[in-house]
C-alpha positions in Angstrom: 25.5 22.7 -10.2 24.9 19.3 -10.7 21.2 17.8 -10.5 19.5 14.5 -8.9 16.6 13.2 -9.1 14.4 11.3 -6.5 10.9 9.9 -7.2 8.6 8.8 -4.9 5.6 6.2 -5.8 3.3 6.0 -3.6 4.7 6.5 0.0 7.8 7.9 1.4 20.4 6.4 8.4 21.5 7.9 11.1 21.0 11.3 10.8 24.2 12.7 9.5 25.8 14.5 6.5 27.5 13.5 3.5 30.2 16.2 3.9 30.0 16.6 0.1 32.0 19.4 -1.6 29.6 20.3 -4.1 26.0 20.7 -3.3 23.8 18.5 -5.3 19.5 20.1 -5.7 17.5 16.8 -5.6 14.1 16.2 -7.7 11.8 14.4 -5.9 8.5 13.2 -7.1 5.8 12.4 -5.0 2.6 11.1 -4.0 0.6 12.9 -1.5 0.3 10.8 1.2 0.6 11.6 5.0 3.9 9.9 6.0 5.9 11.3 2.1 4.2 15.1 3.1 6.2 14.5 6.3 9.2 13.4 5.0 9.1 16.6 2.7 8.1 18.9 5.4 11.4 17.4 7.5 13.5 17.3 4.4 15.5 20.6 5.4 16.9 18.7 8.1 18.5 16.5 5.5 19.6 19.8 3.7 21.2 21.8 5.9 23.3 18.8 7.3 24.4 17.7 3.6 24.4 20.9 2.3 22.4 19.5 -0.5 19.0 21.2 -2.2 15.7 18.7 -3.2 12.8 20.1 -5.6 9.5 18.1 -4.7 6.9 17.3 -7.4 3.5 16.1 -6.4 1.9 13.7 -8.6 -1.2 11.8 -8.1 -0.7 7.8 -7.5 -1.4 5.4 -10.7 -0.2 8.4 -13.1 3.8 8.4 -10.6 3.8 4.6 -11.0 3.6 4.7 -14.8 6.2 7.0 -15.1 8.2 5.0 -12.9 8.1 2.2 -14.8 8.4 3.8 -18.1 11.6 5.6 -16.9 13.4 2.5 -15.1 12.6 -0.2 -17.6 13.9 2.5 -20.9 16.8 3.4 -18.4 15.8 7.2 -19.1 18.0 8.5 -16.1 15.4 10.9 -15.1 15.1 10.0 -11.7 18.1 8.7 -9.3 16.0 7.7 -6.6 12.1 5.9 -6.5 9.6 5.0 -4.3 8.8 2.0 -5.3 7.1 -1.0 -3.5 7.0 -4.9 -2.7 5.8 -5.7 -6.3 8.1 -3.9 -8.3 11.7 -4.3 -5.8 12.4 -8.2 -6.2 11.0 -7.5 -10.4 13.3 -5.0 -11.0 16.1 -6.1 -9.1 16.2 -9.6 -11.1 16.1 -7.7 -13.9 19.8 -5.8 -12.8 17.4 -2.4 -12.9 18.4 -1.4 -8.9 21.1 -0.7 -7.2 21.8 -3.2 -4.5 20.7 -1.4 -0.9 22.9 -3.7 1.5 25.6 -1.2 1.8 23.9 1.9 3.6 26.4 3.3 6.2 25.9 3.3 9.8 22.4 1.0 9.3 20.6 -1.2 11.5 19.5 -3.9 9.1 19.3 -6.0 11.5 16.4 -3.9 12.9 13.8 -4.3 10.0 11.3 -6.5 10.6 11.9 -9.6 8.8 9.0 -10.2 6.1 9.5 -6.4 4.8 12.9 -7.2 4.3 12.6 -10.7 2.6 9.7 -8.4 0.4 11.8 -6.2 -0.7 15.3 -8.7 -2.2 16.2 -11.0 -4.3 18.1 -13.6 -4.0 19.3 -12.7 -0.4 20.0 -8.6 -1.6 18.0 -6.2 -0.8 16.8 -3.9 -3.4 15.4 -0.9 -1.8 15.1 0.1 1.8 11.4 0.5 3.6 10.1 3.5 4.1 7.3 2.3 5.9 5.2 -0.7 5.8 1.4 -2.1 6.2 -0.8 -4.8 6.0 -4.7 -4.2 5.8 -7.8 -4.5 8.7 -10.9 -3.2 9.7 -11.0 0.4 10.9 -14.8 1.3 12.8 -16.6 3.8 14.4 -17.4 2.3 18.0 -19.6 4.8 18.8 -22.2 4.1 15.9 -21.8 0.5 16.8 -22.7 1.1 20.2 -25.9 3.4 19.1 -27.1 0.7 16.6 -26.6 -2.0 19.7 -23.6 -4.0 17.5 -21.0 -5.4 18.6 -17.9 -6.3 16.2 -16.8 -9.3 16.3 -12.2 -9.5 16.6 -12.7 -11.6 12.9 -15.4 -10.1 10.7 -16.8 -12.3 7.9 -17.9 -10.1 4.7 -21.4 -11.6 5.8 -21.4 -9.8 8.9 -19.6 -6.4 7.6 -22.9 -6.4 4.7 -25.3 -7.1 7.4 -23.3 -4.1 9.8 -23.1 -1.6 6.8 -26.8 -1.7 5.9 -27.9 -1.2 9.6 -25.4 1.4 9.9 -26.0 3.7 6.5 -27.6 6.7 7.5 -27.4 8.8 3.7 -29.4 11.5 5.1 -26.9 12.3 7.2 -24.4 11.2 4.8 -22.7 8.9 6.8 -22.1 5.8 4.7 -22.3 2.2 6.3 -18.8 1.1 4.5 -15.9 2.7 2.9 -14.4 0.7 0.6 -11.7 1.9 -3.1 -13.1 1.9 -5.9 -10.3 3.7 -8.2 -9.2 1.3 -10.4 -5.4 0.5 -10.5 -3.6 -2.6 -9.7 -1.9 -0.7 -6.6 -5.7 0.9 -5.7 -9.2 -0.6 -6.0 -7.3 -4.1 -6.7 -5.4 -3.8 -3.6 -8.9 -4.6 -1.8 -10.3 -7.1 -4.0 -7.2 -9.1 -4.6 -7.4 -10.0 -0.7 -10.6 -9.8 -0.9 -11.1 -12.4 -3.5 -8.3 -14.4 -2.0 -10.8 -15.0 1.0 -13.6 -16.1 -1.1 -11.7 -19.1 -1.9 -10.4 -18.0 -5.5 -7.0 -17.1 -7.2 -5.9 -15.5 -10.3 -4.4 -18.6 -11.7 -4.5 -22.2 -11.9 -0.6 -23.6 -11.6 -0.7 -24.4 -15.0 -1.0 -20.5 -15.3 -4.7 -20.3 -16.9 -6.3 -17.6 -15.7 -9.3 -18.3 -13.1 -10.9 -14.7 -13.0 -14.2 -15.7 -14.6 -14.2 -18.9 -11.7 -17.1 -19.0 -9.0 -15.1 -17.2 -5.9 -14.3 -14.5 -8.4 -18.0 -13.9 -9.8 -19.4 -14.2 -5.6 -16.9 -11.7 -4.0 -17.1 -8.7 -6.9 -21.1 -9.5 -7.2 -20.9 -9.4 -3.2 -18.2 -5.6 -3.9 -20.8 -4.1 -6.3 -23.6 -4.7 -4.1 -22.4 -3.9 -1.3 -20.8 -0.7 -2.4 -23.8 0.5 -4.7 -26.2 -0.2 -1.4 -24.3 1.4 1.8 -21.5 3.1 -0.1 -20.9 6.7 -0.8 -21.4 8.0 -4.4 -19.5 8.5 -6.6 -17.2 5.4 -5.1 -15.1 5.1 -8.5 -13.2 8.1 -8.0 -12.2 7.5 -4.3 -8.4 6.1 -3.5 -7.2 5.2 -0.3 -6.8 9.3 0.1 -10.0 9.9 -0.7 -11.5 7.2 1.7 -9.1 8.2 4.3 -10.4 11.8 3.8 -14.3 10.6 3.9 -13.5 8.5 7.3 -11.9 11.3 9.2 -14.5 13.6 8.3 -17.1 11.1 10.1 -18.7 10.2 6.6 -17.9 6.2 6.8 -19.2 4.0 9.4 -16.7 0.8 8.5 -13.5 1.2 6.3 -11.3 -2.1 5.3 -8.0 -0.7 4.3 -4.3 0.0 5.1 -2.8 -0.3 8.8 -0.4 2.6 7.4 -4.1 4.7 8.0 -4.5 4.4 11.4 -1.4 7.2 12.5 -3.7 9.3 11.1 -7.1 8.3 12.1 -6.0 8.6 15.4 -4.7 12.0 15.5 -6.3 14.5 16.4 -4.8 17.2 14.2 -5.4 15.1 11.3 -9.0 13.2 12.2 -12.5 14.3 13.8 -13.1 10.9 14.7 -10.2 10.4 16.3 -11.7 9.3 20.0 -14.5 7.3 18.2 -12.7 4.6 16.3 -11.7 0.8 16.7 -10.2 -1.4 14.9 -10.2 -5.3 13.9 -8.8 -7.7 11.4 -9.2 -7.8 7.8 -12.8 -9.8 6.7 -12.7 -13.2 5.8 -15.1 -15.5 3.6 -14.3 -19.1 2.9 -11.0 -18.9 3.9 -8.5 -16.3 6.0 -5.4 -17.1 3.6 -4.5 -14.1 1.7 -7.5 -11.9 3.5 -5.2 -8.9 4.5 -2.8 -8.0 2.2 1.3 -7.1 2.6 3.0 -4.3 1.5 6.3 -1.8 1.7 6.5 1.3 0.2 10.6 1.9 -0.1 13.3 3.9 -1.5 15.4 2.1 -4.3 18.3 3.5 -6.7 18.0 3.1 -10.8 21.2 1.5 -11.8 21.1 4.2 -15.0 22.2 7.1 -11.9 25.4 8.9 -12.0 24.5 10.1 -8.2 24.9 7.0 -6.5 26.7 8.0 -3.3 24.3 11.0 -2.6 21.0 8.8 -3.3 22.0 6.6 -0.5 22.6 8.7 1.6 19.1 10.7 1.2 17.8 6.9 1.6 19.8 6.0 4.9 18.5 9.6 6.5 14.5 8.9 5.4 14.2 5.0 6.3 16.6 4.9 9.6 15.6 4.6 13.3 16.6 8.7 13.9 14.6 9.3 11.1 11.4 7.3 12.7 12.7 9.7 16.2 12.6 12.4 14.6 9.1 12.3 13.3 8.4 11.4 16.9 9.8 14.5 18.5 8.5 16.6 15.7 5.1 15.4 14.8 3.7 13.2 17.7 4.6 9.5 18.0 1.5 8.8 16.6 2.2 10.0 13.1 5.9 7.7 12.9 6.2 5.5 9.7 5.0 2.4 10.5 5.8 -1.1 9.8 9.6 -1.7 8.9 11.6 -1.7 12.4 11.6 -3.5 15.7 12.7 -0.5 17.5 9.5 1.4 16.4 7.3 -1.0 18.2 9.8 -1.6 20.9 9.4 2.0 22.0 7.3 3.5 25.1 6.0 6.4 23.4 4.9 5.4 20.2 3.3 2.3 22.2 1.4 4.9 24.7 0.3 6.9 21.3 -0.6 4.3 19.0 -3.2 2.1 20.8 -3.3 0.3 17.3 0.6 -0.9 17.2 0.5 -4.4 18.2 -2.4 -5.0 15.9 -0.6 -3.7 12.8 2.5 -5.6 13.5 0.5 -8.7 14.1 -0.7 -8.3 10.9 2.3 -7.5 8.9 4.1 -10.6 10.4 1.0 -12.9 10.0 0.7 -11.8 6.2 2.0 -14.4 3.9 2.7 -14.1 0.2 3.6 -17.6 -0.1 0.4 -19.1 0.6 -2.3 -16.9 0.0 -5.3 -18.6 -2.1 -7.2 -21.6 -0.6 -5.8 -23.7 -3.6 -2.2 -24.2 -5.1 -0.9 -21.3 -7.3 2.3 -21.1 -9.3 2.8 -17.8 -8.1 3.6 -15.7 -4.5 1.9 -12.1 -4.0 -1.6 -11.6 -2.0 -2.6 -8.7 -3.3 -0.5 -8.8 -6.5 1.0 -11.7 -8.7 4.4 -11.4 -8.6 5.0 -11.3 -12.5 6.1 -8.3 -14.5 2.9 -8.6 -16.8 0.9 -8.5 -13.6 1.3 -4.4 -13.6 -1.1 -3.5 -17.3 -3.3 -6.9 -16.2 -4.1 -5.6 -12.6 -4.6 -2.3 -14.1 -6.8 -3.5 -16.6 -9.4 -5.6 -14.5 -9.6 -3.1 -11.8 -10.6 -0.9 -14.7 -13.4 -3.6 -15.7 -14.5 -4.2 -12.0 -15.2 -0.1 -11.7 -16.8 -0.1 -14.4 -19.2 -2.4 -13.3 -19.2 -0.8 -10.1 -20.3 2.3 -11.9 -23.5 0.4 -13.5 -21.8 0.5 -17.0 -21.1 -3.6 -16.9 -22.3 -6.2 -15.0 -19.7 -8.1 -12.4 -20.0 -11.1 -14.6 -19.3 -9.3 -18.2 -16.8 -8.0 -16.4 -14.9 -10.6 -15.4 -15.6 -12.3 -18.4 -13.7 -9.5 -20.1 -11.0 -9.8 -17.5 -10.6 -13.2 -18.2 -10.0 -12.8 -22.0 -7.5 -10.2 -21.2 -5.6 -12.7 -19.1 -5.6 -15.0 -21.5 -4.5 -13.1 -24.1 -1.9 -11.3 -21.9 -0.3 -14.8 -20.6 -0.3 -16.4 -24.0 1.5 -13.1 -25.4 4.3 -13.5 -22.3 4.7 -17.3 -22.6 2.7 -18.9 -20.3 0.3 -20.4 -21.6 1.1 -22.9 -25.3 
């Protein structure tokens, strides 16, 4: 019996079979979030139309990403399908590491929203196809607002989300004013403070390529994080992802959380949430400026050009990301809980509109996010929440690990950054960038 292997990073077409002779068992690794424990609960579909078997491995976030990348880039041929995201596609696919994806039978490409598509090619081919998408906004409790008398405004400033988290911390109660990741990973705690930072008015690099981190907007907004966090934030913040915030919102523990739209399927169900009948939402904060203050991102389903198991692979990918895919989910788990963000015809249907009071909002987001301009001042690169560089990947890493560490009292935001900063340097001048 021959073997494939699929891995997932981070997230998860017409329903139909490949009529294959031989039966292929499919690996697929993991992260454990909502929409990819779906798509492995409503995997047997897949397999009993294909005939086809698929092993799942679970692996936690920052530790699948690495192994990712170590696989693809050494062309180790472990895995014949990843999840990877809007960073890595266009990357990788210059690079001749990914399969084209314009060829999936019986697919509405037309159907994806625009920007996720564009996010996920190069040069006009796409790369990988979405498996659900999201941008980033404010998700609050309305009914401690309307207890502590305050009213959220439809754009926040980070002024007014400090003044609202201090009112609203109640530790002996342990709810917490704000939510906010602090893991560090380039894809975690930096997925917040890129955007974040990006408001404040600052950027990771001038257009001559030297590195800006140790600027003024970068010093205010992680002085304003740290603060924040260490005053109405829940302990122990440097261990908590976007799971583990999601985990401490729906148990009625955070008063304010600014993350991914992708959360709010699951915030408002009530299987999944016991806050579900007590939340709002609004945009992302903003600072000095709103370019770049939400970010954009597709989690999706590419093909490593070192597989032998190409014709399968697609066809696992055209079953997970089509519109009878996004149905199916509908029928089987509540509209509420469909993946999010990459087709018209999700947001074009009655039902999921009538269970996802939060639909128009996410898709105004994801089509008002803009990696082309996302900084207040001219930048040599595109990304919001990433810099669209391969080098980008250990460097992110790297300075969200300096920025929890100051969040855990072991630096100060300013050593930091000033440590950030060096690495930057050092890392640019090493790849060329800088003479």
């Amino acid at each position: 019996m021959k073997k494939i292997a699929i891995c997932v990073a981070g997230m998860a077409a017409a329903i139909g079979g490949t009529g294959a002779a031989h039966a292929e068992t499919v690996t697929v690794a993991t992260v454990n979030n909502g929409d990819m424990i779906i798509m492995q609960k409503l995997s047997p579909k897949w397999e009993q139309q294909t005939g086809n078997k698929i092993n799942w491995v679970v692996l936690e976030e920052n530790v699948l990403r690495q192994r990712v990348t170590t696989d693809i880039a050494t062309k180790g041929g472990q895995f014949d399908i990843v999840t990877i995201g809007a960073y890595e596609t266009p990357i990788w696919g210059k690079s001749g590491w990914l399969k084209p994806m314009d060829d999936l039978k019986d697919y509405d490409y037309d159907d994806l929203l625009a920007p996720v598509k564009a996010g996920l090619s190069y040069e006009g081919k796409m790369y990988a196809a979405p498996f659900y998408a999201e941008s980033s906004f404010t998700m609050y409790r309305k009914d401690l607002f309307e207890k502590a008398g305050l009213t959220m405004p439809e754009q926040p400033t980070y002024d007014q989300i400090k003044q609202f988290a201090d009112k609203l911390t109640d530790k002996a109660n342990g709810v917490y004013g704000v939510c906010l990741r602090g893991k560090p990973g380039w894809g975690e705690n930096m997925a917040f403070i890129g955007p974040m930072v990006n408001s404040f008015g600052g950027r990771w690099f001038d257009m001559k390529w030297q590195p800006q981190l140790s600027a003024d907007p970068w010093q205010k907004a992680v002085t304003y994080y740290v603060g924040l966090m260490k005053a109405d934030g829940p302990p122990g913040a440097t261990a908590n992802g976007f799971n583990e915030n999601q985990a401490l919102f729906s148990t009625g523990k955070c008063a304010m959380w600014i993350d991914a739209t992708s959360a709010a399927g699951r915030l408002y169900d009530p299987k999944q949430s016991q806050v579900a009948s007590k939340i709002a939402f609004t945009k992302a904060p903003v600072a000095v400026t709103p370019n770049g203050s939400s970010w954009s991102w597709a989690w999706a389903l590419g093909i490593p050009t070192s597989t032998s198991k190409e014709a399968v692979a697609k066809d696992f990918i055209r079953w997970a990301t089509s519109k009878d895919y996004v149905k199916l989910v509908g029928e089987s788990e509540g509209w509420v809980a469909a993946p999010p963000g990459t087709r018209k015809s999700t947001y074009d249907n009655a039902d999921y509109q009538k269970a996802a009071p939060f639909a128009p909002a996410v898709l105004q987001a994801i089509l008002s996010a803009d990696p082309t301009h996302a900084t207040k001042d001219p930048v040599p690169y595109t990304g919001i929440q990433f810099v669209a560089i391969p080098e980008f990947q250990g460097l992110g890493t790297t300075v969200g690990q300096n920025i929890a560490g100051a969040l855990a009292g072991k630096d100060t935001p300013q050593d930091a950054l000033k440590k950030s900063e060096t690495t930057a340097t050092a890392t640019m001048t090493r790849a060329g960038y800088l003479k």
